[in-house]
N, C-alpha and C positions, 0 to 999 in steps of 0.2 A: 497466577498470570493475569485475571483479571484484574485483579487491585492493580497491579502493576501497568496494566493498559489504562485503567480508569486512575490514577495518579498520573501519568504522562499526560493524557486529554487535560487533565486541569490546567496542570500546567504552562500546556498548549493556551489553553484558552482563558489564564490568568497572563499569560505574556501580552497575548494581543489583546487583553482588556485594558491591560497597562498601557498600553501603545495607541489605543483608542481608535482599533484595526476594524473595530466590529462591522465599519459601515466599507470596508473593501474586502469584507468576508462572507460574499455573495457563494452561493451556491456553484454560479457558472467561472466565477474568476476561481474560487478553488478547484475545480476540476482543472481550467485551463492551469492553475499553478502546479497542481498532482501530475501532468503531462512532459510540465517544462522539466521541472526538478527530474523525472524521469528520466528524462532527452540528455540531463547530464549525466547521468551512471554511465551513459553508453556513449556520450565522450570520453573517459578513461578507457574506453576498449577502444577505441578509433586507429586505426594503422598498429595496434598492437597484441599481443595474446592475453596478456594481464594488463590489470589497470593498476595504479598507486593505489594501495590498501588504505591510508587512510582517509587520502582523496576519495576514495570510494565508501569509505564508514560515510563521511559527513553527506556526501549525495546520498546513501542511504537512511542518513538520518534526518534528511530535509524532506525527505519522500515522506516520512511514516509521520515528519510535523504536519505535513497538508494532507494528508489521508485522515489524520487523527481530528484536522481544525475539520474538515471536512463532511466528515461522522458525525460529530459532535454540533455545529450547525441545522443539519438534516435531523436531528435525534435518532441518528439509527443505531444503535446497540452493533459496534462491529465484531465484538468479542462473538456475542449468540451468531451471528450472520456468516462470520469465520467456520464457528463450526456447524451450519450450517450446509455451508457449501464442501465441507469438507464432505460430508455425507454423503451429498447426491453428487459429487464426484469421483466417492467412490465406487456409488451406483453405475455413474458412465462409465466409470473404467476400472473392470473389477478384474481384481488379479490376474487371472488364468486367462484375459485377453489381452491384457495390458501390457503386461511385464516383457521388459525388453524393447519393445519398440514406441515408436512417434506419435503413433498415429489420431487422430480426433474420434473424441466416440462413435461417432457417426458412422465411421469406416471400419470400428472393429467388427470383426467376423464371430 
């Protein structure tokens, strides 16, 4: 799965070298682009239960291009980071309070 994240970033970041993006590949415009791209996944839910499936791949797949141009900018290692947070998430939310319900760690009992 790594190689497979760290192949995707290149390519990521061989398109927009191609394109000669690097100087609109600011830290802050990619966060506001990882927001936008978001903003659309949840237009295919809009007035409905399901969204179009493959309408919905490609907004998820523009999402994981700006998170990945993203990462890769910042030099943050999102794979380590990933599992990471995976950890101390499962520290806030560890089974036998978790399971089953909503609620923020903060609130479990």
């Amino acid at each position: 799965m790594v190689n497979e994240i760290n192949q995707m970033t290149l390519k990521v970041r061989q398109f927009s070298e191609e394109r000669d993006w690097l100087k609109f590949h600011n830290p802050k415009d990619l966060a506001i682009a990882l927001a936008l791209e978001a903003s659309e996944v949840l237009e295919h839910f809009r007035f409905k239960e399901e969204g179009d499936r493959i309408g919905l791949a490609e907004e998820l797949a523009d999402v994981l291009n700006v998170l990945l141009r993203l990462a890769d900018i910042l030099e943050i290692d999102i794979v380590d980071f990933f599992d990471k947070k995976i950890e101390k998430n499962a520290l806030n939310y560890p089974i036998e309070k978790a399971k089953g319900n909503n609620l923020k760690y903060t609130e479990l009992n």
